[in-house]
Residue frames relative to the residue before (quaternion, step in Angstrom):
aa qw qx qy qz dx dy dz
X 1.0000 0.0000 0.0000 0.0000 0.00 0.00 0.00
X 0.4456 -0.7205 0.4323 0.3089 3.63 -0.77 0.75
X 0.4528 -0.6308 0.4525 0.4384 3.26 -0.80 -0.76
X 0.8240 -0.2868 0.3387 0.3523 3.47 -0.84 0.15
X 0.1973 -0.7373 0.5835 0.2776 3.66 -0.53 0.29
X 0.4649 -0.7008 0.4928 0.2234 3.59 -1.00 0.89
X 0.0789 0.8245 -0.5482 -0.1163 3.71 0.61 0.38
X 0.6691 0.5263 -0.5060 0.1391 3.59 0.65 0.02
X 0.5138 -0.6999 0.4276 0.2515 3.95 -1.20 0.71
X 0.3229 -0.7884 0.4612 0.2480 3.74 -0.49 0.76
X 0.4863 -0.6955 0.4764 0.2299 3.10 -0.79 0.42
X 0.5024 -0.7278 0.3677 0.2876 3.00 -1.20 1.15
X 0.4282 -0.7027 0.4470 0.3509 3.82 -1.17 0.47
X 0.6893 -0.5511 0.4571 0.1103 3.20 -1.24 1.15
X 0.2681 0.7811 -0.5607 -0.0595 3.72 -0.43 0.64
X 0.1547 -0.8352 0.5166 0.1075 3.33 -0.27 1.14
X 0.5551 -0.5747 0.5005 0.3334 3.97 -0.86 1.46
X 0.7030 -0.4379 0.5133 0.2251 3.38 -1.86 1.42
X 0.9114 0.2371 -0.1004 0.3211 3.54 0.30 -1.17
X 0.1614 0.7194 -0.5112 0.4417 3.29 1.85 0.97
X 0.0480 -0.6404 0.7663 0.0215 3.59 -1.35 0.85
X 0.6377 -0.5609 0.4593 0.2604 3.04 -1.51 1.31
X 0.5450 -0.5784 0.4000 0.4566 3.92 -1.20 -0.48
X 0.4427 0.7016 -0.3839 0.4056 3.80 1.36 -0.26
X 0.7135 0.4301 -0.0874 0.5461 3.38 0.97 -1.94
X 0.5697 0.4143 -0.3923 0.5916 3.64 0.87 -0.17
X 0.5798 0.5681 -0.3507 0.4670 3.98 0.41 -1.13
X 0.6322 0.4607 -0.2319 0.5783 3.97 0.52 -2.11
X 0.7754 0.4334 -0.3176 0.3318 4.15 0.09 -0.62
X 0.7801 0.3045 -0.3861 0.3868 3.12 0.87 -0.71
X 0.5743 0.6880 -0.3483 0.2750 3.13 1.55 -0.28
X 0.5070 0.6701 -0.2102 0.4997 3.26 2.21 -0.73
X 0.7155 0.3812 -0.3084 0.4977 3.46 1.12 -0.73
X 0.6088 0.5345 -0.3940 0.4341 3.79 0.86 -0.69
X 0.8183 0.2341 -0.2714 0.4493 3.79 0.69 -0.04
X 0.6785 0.3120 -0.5093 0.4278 3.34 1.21 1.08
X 0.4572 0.6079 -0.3920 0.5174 3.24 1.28 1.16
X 0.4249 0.6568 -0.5941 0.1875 3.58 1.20 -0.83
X 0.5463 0.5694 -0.4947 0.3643 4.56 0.28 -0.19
X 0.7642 0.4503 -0.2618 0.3805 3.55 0.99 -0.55
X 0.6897 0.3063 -0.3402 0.5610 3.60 1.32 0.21
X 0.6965 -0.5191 0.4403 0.2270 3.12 -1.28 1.18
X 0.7212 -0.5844 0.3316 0.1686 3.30 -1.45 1.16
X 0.7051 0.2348 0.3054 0.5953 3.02 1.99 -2.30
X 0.2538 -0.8171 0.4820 -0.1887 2.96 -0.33 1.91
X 0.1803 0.8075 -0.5485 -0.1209 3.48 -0.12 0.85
X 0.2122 -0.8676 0.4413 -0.0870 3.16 -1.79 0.97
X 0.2352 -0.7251 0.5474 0.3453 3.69 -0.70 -0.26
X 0.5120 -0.7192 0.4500 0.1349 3.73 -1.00 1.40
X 0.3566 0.7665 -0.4862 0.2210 3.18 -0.30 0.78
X 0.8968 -0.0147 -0.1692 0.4085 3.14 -1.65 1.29
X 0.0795 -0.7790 0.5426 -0.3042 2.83 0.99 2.11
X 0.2806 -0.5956 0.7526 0.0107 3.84 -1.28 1.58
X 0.2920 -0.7515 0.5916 -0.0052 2.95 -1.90 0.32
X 0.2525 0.8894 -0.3454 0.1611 3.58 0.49 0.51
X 0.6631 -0.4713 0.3493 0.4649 4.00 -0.82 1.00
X 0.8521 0.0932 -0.2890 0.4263 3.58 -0.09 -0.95
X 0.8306 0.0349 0.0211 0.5554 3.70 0.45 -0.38
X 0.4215 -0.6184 0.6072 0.2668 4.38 -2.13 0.12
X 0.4025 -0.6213 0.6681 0.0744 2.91 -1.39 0.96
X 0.2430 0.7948 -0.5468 0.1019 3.77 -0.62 0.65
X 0.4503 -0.6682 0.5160 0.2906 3.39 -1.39 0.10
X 0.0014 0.8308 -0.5157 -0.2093 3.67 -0.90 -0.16
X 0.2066 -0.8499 0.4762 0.0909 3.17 0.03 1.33
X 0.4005 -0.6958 0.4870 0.3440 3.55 -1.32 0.62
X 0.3700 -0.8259 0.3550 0.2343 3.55 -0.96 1.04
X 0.6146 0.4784 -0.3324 0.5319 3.42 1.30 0.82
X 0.7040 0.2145 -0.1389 0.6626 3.49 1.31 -0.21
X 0.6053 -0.4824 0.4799 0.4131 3.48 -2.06 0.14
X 0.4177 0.7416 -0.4531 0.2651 3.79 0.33 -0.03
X 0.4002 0.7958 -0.4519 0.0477 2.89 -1.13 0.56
X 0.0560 -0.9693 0.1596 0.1783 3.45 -0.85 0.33
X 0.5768 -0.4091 0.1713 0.6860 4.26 -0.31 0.46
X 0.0441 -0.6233 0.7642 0.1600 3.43 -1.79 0.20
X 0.1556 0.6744 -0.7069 -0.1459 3.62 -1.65 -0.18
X 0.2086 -0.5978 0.7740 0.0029 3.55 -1.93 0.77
X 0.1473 -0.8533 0.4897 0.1022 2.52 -1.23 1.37
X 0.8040 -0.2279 0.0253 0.5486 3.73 -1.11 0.77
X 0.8853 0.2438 -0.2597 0.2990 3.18 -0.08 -0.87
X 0.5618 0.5694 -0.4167 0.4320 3.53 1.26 -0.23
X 0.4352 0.5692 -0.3929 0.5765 4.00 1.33 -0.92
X 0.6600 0.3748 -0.4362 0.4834 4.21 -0.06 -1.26
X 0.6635 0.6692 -0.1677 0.2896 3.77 0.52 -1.10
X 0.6380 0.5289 -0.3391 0.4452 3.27 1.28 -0.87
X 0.2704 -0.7330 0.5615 0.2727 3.71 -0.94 0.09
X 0.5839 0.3823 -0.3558 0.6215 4.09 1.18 0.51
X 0.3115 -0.6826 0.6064 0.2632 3.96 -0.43 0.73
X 0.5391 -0.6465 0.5089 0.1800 3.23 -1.24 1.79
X 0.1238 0.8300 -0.5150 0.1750 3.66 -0.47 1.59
X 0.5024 -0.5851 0.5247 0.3606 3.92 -1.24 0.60
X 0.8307 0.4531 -0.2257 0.2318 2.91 -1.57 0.75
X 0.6105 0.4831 -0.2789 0.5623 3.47 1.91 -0.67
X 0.3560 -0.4824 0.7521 0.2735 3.55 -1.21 0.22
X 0.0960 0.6991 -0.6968 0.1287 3.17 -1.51 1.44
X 0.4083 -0.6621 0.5796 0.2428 3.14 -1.40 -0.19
X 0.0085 0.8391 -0.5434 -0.0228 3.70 -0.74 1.13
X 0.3718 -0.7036 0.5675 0.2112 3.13 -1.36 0.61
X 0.2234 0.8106 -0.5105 0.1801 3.56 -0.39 0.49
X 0.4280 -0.7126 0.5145 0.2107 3.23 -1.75 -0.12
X 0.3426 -0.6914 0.5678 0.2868 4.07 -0.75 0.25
X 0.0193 0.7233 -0.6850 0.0848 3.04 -1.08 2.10
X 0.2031 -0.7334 0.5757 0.2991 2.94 -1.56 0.39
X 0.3941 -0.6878 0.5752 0.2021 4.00 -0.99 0.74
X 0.0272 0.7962 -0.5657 -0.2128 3.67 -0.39 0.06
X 0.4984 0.6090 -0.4750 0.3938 3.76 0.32 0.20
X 0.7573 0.1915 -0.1534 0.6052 3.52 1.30 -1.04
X 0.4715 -0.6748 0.5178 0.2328 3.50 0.98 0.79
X 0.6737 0.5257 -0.3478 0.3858 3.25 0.36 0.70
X 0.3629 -0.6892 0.5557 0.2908 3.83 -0.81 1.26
X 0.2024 0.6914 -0.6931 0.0236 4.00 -1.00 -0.46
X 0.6192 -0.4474 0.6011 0.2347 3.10 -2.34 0.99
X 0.2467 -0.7136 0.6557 0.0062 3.42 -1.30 1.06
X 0.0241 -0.9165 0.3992 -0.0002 3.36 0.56 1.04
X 0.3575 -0.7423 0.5627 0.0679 3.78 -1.10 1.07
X 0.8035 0.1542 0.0309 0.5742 3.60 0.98 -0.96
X 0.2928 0.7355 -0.6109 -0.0082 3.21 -1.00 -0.15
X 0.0313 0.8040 -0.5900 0.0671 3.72 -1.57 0.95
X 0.4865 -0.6405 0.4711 0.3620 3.68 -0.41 0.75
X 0.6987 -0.6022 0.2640 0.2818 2.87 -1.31 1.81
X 0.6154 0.5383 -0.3313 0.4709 3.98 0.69 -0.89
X 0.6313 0.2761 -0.3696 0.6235 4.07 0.92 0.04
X 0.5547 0.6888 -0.4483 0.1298 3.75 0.67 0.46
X 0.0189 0.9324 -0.2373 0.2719 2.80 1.91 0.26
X 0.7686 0.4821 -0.0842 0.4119 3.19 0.64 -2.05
X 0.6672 0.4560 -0.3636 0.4632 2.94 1.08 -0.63
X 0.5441 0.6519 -0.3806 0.3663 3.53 0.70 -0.37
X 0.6445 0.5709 -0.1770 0.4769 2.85 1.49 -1.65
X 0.6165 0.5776 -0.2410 0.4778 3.74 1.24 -0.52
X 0.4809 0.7072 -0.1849 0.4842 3.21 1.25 -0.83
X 0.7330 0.5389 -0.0796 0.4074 2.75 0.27 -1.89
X 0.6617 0.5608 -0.1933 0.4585 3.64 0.71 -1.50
X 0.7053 0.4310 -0.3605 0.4322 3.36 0.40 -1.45
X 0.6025 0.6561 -0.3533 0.2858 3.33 0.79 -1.13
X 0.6770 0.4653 -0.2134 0.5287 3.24 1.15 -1.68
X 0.6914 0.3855 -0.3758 0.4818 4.10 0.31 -0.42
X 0.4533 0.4952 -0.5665 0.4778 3.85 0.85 -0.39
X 0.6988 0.5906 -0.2863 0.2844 3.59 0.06 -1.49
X 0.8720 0.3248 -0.0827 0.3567 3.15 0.97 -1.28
X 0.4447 -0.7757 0.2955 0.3365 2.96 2.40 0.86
X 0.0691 0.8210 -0.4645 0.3247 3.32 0.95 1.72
X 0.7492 0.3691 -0.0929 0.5420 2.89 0.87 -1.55
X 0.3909 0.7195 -0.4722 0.3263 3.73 1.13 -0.32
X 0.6082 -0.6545 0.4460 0.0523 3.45 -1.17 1.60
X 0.4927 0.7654 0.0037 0.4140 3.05 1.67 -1.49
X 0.7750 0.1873 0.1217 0.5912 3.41 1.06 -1.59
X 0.4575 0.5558 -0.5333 0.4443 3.38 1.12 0.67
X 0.5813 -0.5732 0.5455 0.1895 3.81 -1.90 0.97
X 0.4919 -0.6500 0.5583 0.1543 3.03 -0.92 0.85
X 0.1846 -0.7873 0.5167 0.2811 4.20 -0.20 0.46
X 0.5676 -0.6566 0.4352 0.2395 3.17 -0.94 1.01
X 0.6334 -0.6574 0.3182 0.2556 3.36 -0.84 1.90
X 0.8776 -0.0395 0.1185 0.4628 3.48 0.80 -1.45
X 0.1306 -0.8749 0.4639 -0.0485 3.33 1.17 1.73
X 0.0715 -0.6428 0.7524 0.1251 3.64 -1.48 1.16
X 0.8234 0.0627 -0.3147 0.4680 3.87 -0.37 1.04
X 0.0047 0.6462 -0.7573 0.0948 3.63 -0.97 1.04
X 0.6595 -0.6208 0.3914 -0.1626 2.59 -2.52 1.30
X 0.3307 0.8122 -0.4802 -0.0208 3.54 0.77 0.32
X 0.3741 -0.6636 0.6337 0.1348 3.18 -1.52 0.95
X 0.5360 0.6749 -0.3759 0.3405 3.76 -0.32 0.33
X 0.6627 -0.4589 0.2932 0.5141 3.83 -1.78 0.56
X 0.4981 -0.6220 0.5248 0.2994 2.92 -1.52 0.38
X 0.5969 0.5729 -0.2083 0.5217 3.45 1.59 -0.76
X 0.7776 0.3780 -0.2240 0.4496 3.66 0.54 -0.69
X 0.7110 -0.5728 0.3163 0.2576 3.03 -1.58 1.16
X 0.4800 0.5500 -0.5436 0.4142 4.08 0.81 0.03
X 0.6724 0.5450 -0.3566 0.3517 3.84 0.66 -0.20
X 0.7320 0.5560 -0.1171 0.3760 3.12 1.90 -0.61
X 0.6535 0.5299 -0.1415 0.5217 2.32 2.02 -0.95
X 0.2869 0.9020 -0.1012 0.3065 2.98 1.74 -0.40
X 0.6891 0.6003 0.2360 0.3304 2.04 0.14 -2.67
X 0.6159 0.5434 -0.0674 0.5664 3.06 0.33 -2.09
X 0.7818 0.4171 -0.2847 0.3658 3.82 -0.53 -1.68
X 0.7011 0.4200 -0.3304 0.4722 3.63 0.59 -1.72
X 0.5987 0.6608 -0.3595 0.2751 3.86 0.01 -1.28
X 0.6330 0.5700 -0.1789 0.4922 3.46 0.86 -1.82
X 0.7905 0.3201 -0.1910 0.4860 3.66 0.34 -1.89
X 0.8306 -0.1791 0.0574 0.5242 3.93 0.65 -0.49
X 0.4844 -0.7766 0.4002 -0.0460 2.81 -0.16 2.34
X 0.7164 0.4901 -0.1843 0.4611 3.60 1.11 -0.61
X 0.4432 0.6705 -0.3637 0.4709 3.27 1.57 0.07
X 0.3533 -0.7141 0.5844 0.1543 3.98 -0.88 1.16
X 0.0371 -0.7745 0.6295 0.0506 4.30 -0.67 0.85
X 0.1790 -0.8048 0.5584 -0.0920 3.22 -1.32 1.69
X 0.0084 -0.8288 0.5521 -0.0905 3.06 0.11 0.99
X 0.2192 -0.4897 0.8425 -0.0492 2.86 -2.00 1.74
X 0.2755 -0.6155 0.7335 0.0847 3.22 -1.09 1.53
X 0.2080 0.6918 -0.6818 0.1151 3.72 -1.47 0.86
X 0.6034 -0.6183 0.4270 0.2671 3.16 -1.24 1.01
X 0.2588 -0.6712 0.6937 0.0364 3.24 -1.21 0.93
X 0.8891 -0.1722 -0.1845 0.3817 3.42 0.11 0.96
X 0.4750 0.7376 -0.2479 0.4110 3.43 -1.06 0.71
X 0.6941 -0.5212 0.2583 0.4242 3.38 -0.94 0.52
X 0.8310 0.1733 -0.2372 0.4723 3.54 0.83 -0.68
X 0.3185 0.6933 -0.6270 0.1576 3.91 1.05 0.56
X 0.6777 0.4779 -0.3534 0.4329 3.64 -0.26 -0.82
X 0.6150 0.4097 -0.3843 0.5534 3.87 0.67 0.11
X 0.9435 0.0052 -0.1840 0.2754 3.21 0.89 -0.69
X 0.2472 0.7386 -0.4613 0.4249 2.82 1.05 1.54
X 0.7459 0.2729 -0.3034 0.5264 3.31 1.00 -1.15
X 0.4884 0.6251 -0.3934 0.4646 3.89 1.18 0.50
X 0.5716 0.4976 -0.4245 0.4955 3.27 1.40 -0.74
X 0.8108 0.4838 -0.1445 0.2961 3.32 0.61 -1.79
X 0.3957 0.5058 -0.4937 0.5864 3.79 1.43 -0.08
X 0.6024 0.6119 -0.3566 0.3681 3.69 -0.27 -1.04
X 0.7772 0.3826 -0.1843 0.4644 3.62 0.42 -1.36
X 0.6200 0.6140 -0.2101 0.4410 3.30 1.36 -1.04
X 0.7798 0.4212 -0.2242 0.4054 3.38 0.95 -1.02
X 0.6656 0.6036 -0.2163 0.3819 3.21 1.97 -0.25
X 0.4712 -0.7331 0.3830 0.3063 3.74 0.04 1.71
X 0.7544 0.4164 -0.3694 0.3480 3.48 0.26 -0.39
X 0.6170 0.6239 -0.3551 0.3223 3.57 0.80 -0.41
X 0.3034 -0.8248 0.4412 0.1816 3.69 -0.13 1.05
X 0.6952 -0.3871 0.0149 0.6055 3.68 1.43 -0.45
X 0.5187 -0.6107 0.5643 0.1987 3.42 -1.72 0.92
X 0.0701 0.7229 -0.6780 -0.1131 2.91 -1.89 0.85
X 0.5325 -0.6380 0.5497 0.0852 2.77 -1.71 1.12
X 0.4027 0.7357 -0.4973 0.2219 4.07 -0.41 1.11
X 0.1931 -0.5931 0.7809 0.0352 3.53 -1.67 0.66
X 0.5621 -0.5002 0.5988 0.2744 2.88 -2.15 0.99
X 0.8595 -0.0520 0.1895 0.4718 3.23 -1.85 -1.02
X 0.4893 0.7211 -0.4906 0.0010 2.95 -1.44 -0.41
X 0.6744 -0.5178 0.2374 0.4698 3.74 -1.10 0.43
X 0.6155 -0.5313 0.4028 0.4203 3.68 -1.21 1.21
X 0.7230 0.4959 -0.3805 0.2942 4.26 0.95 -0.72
X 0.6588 0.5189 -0.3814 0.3890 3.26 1.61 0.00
X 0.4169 0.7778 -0.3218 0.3430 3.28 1.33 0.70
X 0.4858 0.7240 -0.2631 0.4131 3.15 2.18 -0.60
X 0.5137 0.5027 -0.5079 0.4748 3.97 1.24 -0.37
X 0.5199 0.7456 -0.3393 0.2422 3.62 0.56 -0.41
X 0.7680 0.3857 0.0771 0.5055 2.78 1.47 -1.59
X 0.3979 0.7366 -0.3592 0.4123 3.09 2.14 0.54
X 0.3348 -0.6618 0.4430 0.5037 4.00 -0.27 0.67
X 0.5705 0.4829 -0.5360 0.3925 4.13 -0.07 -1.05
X 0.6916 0.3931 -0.3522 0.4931 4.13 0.22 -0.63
X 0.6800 0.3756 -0.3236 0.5402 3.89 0.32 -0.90
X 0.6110 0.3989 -0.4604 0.5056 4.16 0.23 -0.42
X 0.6974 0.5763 -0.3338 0.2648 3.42 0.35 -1.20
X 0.4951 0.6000 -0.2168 0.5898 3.61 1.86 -1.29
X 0.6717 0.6552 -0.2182 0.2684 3.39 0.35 -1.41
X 0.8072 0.3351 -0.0500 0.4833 3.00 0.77 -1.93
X 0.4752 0.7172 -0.4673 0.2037 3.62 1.20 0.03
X 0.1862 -0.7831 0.4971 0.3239 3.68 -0.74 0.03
X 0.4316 0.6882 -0.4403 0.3824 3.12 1.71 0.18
X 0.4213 -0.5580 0.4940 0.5169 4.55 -0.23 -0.20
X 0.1276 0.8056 -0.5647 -0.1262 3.42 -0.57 0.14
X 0.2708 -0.7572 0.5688 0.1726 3.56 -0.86 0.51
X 0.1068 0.7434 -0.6597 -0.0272 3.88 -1.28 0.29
X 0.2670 -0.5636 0.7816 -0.0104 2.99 -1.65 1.72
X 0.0775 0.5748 -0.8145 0.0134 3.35 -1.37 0.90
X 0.5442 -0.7461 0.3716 0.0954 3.73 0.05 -0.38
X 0.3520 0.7824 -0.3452 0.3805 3.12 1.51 0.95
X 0.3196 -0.7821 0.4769 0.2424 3.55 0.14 0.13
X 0.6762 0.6265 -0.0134 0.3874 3.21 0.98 -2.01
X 0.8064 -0.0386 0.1966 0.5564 3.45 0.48 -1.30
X 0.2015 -0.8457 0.4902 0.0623 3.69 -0.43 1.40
X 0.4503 -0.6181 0.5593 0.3199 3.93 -0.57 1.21
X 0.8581 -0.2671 0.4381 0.0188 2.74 -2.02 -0.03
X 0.7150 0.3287 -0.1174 0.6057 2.74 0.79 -1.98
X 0.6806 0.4759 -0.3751 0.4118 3.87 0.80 -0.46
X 0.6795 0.3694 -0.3209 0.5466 3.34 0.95 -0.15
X 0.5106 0.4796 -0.4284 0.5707 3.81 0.70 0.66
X 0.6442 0.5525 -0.3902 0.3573 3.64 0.67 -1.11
X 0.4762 -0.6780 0.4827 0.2838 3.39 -1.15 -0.25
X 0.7099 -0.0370 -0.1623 0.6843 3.14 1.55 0.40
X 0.3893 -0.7286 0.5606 0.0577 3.54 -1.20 0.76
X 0.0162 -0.7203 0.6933 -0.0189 4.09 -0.33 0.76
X 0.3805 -0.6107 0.6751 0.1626 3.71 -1.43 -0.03
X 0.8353 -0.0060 -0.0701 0.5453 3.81 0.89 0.23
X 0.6491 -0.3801 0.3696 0.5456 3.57 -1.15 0.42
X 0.6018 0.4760 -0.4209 0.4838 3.42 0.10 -1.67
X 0.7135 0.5145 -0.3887 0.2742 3.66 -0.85 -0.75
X 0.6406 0.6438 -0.1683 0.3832 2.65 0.94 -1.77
X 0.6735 0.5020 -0.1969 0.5055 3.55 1.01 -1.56
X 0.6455 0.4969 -0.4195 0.4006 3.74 0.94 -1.25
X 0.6578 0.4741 -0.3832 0.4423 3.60 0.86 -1.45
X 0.5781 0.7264 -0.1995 0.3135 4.03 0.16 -0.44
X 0.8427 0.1628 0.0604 0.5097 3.11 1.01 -1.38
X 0.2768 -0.7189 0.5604 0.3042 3.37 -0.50 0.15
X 0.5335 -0.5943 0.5034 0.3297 3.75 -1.50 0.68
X 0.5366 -0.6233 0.5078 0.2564 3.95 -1.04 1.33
X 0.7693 0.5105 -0.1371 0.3590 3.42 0.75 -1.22
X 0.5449 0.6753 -0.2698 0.4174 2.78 1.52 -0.92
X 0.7654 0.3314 -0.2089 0.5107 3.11 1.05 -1.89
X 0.6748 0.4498 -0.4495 0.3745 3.87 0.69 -0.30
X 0.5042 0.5269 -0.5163 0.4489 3.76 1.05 0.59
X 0.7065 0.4363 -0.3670 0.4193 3.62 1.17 -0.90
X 0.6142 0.6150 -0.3156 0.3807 3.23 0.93 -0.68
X 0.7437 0.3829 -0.2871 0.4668 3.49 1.23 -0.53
X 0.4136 0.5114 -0.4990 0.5642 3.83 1.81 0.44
X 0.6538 0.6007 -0.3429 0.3067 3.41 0.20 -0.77
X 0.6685 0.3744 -0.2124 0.6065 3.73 1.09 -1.58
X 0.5201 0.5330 -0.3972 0.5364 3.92 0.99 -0.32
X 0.6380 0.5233 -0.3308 0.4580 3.51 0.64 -0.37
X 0.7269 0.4243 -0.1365 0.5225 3.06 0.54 -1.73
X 0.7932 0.3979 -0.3064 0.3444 3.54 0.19 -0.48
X 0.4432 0.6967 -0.2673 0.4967 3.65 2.25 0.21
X 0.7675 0.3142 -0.1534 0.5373 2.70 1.12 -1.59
X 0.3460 0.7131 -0.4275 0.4348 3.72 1.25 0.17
X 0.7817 0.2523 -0.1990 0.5344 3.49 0.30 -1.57
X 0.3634 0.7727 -0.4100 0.3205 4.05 1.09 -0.30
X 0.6865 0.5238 -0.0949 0.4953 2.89 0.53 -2.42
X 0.7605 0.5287 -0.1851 0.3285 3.60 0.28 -1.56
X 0.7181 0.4272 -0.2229 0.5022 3.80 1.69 -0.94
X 0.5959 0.3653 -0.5272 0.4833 3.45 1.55 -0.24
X 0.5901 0.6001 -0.4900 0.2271 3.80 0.34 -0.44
X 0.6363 0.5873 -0.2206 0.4490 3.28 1.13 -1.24
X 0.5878 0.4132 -0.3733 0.5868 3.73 1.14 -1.19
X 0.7028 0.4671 -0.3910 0.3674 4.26 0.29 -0.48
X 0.5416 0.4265 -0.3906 0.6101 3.72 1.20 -0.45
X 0.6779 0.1679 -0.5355 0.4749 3.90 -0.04 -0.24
């Protein structure tokens, strides 16, 4: 009896080219190249809004280009959307501020967006433009002409809410590292209809006062759009013209105000702020006790060759 007939058909073998890259290692590349490029894409994206989600922690939108069929994903999260000061809507041509991420789970690049206002309030940005231009010129921003912060300061300045946690944290940071240090505080709004009155009201004040050695200028959390008083000129002259040092932590990683590039030194949080400011107690009462160890070595030194020269 024969056997069976094998009808079944093998399958052909697969050769896949040497220089094929899986989709992970493609995914891990482009994601490697979008964040050592972030210098090559603009700051400010205009766009047309469209087919705008809603969701607890953050919106999902499109931005379409308003001369072509392009277009691409956007999302904001919760608190930057609470932040905006134009409700995030289909259909308007706006201007956003944002960044290029890439996501690799949803395969998908999209604008990470921080700001955003309908194109007819875009203005401001011009108006921002414009400024930097004028303080480059006038050798604001110059490295050159920044204050040195005083090494070991008994009274410092804070500008900031009285209500919000940069005063605590503050507080808290300087006290700990150099307890002997006096805090003045000029409560001023950090955002809002009346910040920019009273900020540069907070910060004259500190300035005009002889005892203050330098002023800082900080806010807690809060949405990247309430960062725009920063970038107001009465606040950035007001920083500028101090002769006091003055430092300002607003907290932005991404995109640096004005007023931080006028200041004379720049932190990213209260805390910081306090570290850059103060010197560490302990620190110096460890050097101080090499030093008198020193001195009190070379004390009895000095004293045994003299004595061994008199006998």
């Amino acid at each position: 009896m024969t056997g069976a007939k094998d009808n079944s058909i093998e399958e052909p073998e697969l050769t896949i080219p040497k220089e094929a890259w899986s989709v992970s290692r493609l995914n891990d590349e482009i994601e490697t190249v979008l964040s050592e490029a972030t210098e090559r894409f603009p700051s400010y994206i205009v766009g047309e809004i469209a087919d705008v989600s809603h969701y607890d922690f953050g919106t999902f939108f499109d931005l379409a280009d308003i001369q072509a069929e392009a277009r691409i994903s956007c999302f904001a999260w919760s608190n930057a959307v609470n932040g905006f000061e134009y409700d995030l809507e289909g259909g308007i041509t706006a201007v956003v501020q944002a960044s290029v991420d890439h996501y690799q789970k949803q395969e998908d690049t999209r604008l990470v967006v921080r700001e955003y206002w309908p194109v007819g309030e875009s203005q401001r940005v011009e108006e921002l433009e414009a400024l930097r231009e004028t303080l480059a010129d006038e050798g604001a921003f110059d490295e050159r002409a920044k204050q040195p912060l005083p090494a070991y300061p008994r009274e410092v300045g804070i500008v900031t809410s009285p209500s919000g946690s940069a005063l605590e944290d503050f507080n808290s940071t300087v006290t700990a590292r150099w307890p002997i240090v006096s805090i003045c505080l000029c409560g001023a709004s950090v955002q809002g209809e009346t910040a920019i009155a009273d900020l540069v009201e907070a910060i004259q004040e500190l300035e005009h006062d002889p005892t203050v050695e330098v002023i800082v200028v900080t806010r807690g959390g809060g949405a990247d759009a309430t960062l725009w008083v920063f970038n107001r000129e009465p606040v950035v002259r007001a920083i500028a013209e101090c002769t006091t040092p003055v430092v300002v932590a607003v907290g932005h990683e991404d995109d640096e105000t004005l007023a931080e590039r006028v200041a004379d030194e720049r932190a990213m949080t209260p805390t910081a702020a306090g570290v850059a400011m103060t010197p560490e107690l302990e620190a110096i009462a460890d050097r101080l006790e090499t030093l008198e160890r020193r001195i009190t070595d070379g004390y009895a030194a000095l004293v045994e060759e003299r004595a061994y020269n008199v006998c």
